[in-house]
C-alpha positions in Angstrom: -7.2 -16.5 15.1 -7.5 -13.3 16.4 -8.1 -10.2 14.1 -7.9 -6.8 15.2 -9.5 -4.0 13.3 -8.8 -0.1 13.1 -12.4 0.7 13.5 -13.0 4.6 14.0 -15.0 4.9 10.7 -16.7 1.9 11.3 -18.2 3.7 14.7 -18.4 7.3 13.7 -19.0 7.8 9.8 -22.4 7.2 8.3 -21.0 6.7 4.1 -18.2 5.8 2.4 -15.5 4.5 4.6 -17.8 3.9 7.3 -19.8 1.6 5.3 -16.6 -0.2 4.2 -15.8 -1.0 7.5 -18.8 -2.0 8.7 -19.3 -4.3 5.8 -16.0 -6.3 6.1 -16.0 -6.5 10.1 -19.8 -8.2 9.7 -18.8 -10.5 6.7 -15.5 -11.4 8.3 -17.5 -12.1 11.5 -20.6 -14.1 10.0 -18.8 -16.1 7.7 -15.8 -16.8 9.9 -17.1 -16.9 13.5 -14.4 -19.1 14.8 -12.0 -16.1 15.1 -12.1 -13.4 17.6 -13.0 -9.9 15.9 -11.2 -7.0 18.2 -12.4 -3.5 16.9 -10.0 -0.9 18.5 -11.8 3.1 18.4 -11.3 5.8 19.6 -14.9 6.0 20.8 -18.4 4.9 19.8 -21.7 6.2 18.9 -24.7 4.4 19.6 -26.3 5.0 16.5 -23.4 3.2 15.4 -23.3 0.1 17.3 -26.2 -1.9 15.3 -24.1 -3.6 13.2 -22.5 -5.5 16.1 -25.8 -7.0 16.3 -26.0 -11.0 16.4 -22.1 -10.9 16.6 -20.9 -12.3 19.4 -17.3 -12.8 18.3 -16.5 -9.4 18.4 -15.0 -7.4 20.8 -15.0 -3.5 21.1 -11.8 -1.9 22.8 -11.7 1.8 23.2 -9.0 4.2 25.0 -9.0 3.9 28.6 -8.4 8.4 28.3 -10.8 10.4 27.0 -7.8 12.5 25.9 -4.9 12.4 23.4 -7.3 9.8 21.1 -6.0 10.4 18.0 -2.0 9.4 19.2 -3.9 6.2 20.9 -5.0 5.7 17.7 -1.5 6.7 15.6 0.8 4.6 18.2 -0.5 3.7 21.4 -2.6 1.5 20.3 -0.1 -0.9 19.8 0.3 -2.0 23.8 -3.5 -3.1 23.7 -3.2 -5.0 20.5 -0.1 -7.1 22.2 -1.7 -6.8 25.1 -5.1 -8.6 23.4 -2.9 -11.2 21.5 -3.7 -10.3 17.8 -2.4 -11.8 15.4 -3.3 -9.3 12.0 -4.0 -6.2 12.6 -6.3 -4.7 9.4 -6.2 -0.5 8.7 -9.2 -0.5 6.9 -9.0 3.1 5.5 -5.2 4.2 4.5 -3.6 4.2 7.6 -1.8 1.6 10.7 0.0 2.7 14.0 3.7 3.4 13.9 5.9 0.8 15.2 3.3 -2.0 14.0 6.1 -3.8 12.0 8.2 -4.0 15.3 5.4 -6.1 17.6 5.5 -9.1 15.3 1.6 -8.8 14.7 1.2 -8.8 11.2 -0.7 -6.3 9.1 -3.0 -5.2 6.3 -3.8 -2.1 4.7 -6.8 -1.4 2.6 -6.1 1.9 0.6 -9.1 3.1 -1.6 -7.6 5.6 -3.2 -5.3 8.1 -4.4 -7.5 11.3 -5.2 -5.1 13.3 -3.2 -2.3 12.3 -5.3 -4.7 12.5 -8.8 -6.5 15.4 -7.8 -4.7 17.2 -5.7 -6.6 20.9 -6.1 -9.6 18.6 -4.2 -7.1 19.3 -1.1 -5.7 22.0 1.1 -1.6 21.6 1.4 -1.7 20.2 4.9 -4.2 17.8 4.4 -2.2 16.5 0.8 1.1 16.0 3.1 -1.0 14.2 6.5 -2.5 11.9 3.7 0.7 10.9 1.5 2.8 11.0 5.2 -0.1 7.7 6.9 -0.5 6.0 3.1 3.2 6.3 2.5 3.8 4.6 5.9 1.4 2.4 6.0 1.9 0.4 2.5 5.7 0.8 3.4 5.0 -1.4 6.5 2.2 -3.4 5.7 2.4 -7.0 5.2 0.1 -6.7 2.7 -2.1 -4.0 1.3 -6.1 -4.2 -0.4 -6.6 -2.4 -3.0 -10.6 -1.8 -3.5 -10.0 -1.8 -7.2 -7.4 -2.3 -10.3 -7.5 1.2 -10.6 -6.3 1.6 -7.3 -3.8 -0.7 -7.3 -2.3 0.6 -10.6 -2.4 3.7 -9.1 -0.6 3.0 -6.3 2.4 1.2 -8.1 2.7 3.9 -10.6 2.2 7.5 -8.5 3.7 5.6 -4.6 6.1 3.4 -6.4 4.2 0.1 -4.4 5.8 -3.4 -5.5 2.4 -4.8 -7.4 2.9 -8.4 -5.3 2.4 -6.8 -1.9 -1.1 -5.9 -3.0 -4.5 -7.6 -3.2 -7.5 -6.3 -5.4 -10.5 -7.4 -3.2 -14.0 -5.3 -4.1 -15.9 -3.5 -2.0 -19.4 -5.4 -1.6 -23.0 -3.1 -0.4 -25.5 -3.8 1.9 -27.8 -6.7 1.8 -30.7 -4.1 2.0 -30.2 -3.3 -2.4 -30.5 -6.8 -3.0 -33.9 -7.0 -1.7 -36.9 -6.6 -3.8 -39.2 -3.7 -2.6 -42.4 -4.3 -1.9 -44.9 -2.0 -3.9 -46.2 -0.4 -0.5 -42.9 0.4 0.3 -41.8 1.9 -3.2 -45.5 4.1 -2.8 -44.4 5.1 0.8 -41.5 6.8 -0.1 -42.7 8.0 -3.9 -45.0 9.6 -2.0 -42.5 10.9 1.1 -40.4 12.9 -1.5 -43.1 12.9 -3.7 -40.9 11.4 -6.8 -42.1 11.5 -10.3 -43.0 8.5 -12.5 -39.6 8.2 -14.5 -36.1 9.8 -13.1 -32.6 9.7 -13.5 -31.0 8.9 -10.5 -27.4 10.3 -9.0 -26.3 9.4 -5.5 -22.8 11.1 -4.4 -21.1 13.7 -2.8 -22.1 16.9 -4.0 -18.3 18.3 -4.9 -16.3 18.7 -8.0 -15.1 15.8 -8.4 -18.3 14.1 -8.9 -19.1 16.1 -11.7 -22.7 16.5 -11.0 -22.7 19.6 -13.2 -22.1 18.0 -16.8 -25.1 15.4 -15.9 -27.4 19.0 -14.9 -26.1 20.3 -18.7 -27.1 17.0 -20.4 -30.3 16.8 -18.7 -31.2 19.9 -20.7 -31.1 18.0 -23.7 -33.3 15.2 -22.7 -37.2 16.6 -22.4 -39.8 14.9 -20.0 -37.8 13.6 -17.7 -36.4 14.8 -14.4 -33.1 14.3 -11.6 -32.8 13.3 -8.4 -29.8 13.9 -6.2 -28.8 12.5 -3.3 -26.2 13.0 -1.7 -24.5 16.0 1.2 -23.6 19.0 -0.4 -20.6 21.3 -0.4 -20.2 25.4 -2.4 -19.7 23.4 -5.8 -23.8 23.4 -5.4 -23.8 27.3 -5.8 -22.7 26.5 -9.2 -24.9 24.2 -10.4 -28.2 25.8 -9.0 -26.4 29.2 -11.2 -26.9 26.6 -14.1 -30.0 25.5 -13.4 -31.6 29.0 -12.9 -29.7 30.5 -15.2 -31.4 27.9 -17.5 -35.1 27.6 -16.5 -35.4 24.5 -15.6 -35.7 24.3 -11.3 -38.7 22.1 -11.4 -36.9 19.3 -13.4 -34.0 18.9 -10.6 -34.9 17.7 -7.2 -32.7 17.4 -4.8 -33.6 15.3 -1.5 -31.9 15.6 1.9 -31.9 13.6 5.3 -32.9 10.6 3.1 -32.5 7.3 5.7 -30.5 5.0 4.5 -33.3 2.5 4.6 -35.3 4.7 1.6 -32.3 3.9 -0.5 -33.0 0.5 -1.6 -36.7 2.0 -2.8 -35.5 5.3 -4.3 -33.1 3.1 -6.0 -35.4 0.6 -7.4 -38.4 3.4 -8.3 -35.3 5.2 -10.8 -35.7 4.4 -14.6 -31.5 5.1 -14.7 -28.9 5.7 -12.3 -26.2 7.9 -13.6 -22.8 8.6 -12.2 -20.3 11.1 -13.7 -17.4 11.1 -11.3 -14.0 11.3 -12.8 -12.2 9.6 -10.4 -13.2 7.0 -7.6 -11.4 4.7 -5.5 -14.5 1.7 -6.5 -17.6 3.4 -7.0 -20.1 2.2 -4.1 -23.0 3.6 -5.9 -22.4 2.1 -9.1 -23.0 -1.5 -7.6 -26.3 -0.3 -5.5 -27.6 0.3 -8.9 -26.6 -3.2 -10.7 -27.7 -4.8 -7.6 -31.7 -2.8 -7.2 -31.8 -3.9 -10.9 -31.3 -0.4 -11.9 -29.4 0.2 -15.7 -26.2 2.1 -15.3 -24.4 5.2 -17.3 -21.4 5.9 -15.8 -17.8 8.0 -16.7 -14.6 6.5 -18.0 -11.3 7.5 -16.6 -11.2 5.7 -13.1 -12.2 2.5 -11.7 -16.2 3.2 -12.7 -16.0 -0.3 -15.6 -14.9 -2.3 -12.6 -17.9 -1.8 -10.8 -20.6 -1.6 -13.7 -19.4 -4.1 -15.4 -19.1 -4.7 -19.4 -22.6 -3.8 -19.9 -23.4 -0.7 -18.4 -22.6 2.3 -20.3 -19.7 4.8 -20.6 -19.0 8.3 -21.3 -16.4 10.6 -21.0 -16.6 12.7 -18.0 -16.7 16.0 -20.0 -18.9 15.0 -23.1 -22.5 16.2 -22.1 -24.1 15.3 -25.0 -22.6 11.6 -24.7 -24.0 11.4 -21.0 -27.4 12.3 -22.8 -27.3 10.7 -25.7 -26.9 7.7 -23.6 -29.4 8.1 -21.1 -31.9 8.4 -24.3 -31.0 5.5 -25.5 -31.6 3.7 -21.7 -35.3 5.3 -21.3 -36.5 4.7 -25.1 -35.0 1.2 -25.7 -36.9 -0.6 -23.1 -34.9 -4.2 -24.5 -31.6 -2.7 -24.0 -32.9 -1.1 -20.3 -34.1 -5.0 -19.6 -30.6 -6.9 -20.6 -28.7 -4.0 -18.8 -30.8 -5.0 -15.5 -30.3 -8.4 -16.2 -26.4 -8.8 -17.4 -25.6 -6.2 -14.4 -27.8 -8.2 -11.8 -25.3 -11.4 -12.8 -22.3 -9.2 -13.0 -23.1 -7.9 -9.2 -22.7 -11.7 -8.4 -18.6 -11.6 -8.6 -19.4 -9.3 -5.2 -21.2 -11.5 -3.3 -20.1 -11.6 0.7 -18.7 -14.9 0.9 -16.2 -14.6 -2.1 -15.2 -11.0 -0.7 -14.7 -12.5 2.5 -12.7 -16.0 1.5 -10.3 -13.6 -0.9 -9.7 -11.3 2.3 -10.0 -14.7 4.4 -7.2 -15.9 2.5 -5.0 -12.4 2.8 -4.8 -13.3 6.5 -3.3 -16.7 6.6 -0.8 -16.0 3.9 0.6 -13.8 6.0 0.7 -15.7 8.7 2.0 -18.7 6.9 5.1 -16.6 5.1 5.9 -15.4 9.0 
C-alpha cells in the first residue's frame, strides 16, 4: 500500500502537532514496513529530519518552487500524490487539499480539536473563519476522520454537525523516551542543570489562558514547603501570573525553566513528586500521559478530554476551584500509599496507548476504506 502523509508539522514544529505527526509516521512505518510512507512538505528542517532515521520506507516529497507553498500544499499537491500512486492520503492536523475527493485516493482526517469553536475569544476573527473554513472541508470530504479523543469526537458531532460513524477515536501515544527509567546520574545532571528542589509540583504546557496556569499559582499558596515548576513557551497571560506571584510574596517558590531539550523531559518528569495540569479544554492532553507513563501521579481539570488521558485514577478538579487543586495535591505529597497506587494503576492504564495497538486501530482505518471503495 502506499500511504501519503500531510507532513508540514511533522518537519517544522517542535510540540504538539509536530510531535503527533512524527509519532504516527514512525509507528505506521516500524510496525508496518511493507507499505511505502510518502511525506509530502512544503519544506524541511534538518533538525527535523531525525525521526526518518532507520526508516527506509519512507519517502520525502517537497515542492519543486520555492514559491506559492502554501497553495502546493492547499491543492497542488494533488498532481504529485496521483502522480506517486497513493492510495490514502492522511491530513494529520485538521486539514486535506481541495479536490482530494475527485482523484479517487482515499482520505483521512485527524482533527484534535475544536478550541476555536469552544473557545473562541482564544482567536482573532480571521483565524476562527481559516480554521472552521479547512476543518469544515476537510471532515466534509474525508473518507474518514480521527478523532484524538471522545471528547473530540463528541465535539465534532454536536458543534460541526459530523455523522458519529465517519469517525474513529484513536489516542495520541508519547515518545518512547517517558517510558524509560532514568538513571540516577542522569536525574542528578539535570537536578543540578536547573538546579531543581527535592519535592515539586510539576506543570508542562503552553503558557496562555487556556491552560489555566494561574488557579494552580493561587492554590500553590495554600500548600507550604513545596514549590512549581513550569515548562512550557510563554505568551502576555504570564504578565498576569508573575502580578500574582509578586503581588503575593512568594517568587522563590515558582520556577520557571526555559530552552529545556526535550531529552531533559523524561528526567524532569520522573524527579516531580506530582504533575498537575489545569487546562480547561484539550483536544487529548499529551502531557497528561508523559506523566502516567514517567510514573508520575496525576491532578488534572474536568471539563474536556483530561479523564481520557489520566485515566480513572488520577485525580480531578474543577478548573476554577483553587482550593480543590490544592486540597488535592496535599493529599498526593502526604499520602505516600495513595501517591504509590496512582503511579502504579496509571503506569497499567498508559498500557491501552501502547504503539502497536495505536498503530493496528489506525492500520485498520486504512483498509476499510479501501475495502468500502
Amino acid at each position: 500500500m502506499k500511504i501519503g502523509y500531510e507532513a508540514k508539522r511533522a518537519f517544522l514544529n517542535t510540540t504538539g502537532l509536530g510531535n503527533y505527526s512524527r509519532g504516527v509516521i514512525r509507528m505506521m512505518a516500524l510496525d508496518y514496513p511493507d507499505n511505502e510512507y510518502l511525506l509530502y512538505t512544503p519544506k524541511k528542517r534538518r533538525n527535523g529530519l531525525n525521526f526518518l532515521e532507520g526508516l527506509n520506507n519512507v519517502k520525502t516529497i517537497s515542492p519543486k518552487s520555492k514559491f506559492f507553498t502554501s497553495l502546493w500544499r492547499s491543492k497542488g499537491v494533488i498532481v504529485d500524490l496521483k502522480r506517486d500512486g497513493v492510495e490514502v492520503y492522511h491530513g494529520l492536523s485538521h486539514e486535506l487539499p481541495m479536490g482530494i475527493h475527485t482523484t479517487g485516493i482515499k482520505s483521512v482526517v485527524t482533527v484534535h480539536d475544536l478550541i476555536f469553536v469552544r473557545f473562541p475569544q482564544y482567536f482573532g476573527f480571521v483565524s476562527r473563519k481559516i480554521y472552521g473554513a479547512k476543518v469544515g472541508y476537510a471532515c466534509k470530504h474525508a473518507d474518514a476522520i480521527v478523532a484524538v479523543s471522545g471528547k473530540t469526537k463528541a465535539d465534532l458531532v454536536e458543534l460541526l454537525g459530523v455523522d458519529a460513524g465517519k469517525i474513529q477515536v484513536i489516542y495520541q501515544g508519547c515518545d518512547d523516551s517517558f517510558k524509560a527509567r532514568q538513571s540516577l546520574k542522569r536525574k542528578t545532571e539535570v537536578k543540578d542543570k536547573y538546579h531543581l528542589p527535592d519535592n515539586y509540583i510539576l506543570n508542562v504546557g503552553t503558557i496562555e489562558p487556556r491552560k489555566n496556569l494561574l488557579v494552580l499559582v493561587k492554590a500553590l499558596k495554600q500548600l507550604p514547603d513545596v514549590k512549581l515548576v513550569v515548562i512550557g513557551k510563554q505568551s502576555p497571560y504570564i504578565k498576569q501570573i508573575r502580578r500574582y506571584i509578586i503581588a503575593n510574596q512568594f517568587e522563590k517558590r515558582v520556577i520557571f525553566l526555559s530552552n529545556v531539550r526535550f531529552d531533559e523531559l523524561p528526567a524532569i518528569y520522573q524527579l516531580a513528586s506530582v504533575f498537575v495540569y489545569p487546562s480547561r479544554y484539550e483536544g487529548f492532553g499529551i502531557p497528561v500521559l508523559e506523566a502516567l507513563v514517567s510514573g508520575t501521579p496525576v491532578v488534572a481539570a474536568t471539563g474536556s478530554c483530561l479523564e481520557e488521558a489520566g485515566g480513572p485514577d488520577s485525580l480531578y478538579v474543577d478548573p476554577d476551584d483553587e482550593k480543590g487543586f490544592a486540597d488535592k495535591i496535599a493529599l498526593v505529597l502526604n499520602d505516600t500509599a495513595l501517591s504509590q497506587q496512582m503511579v502504579e494503576k496509571g503506569m497499567q492504564y498508559a498500557g491501552k496507548f501502547e504503539e502497536k495497538k495505536l498503530a493496528a486501530q489506525m492500520m485498520g482505518v486504512y483498509k476499510n476504506i479501501l475495502t468500502n471503495a
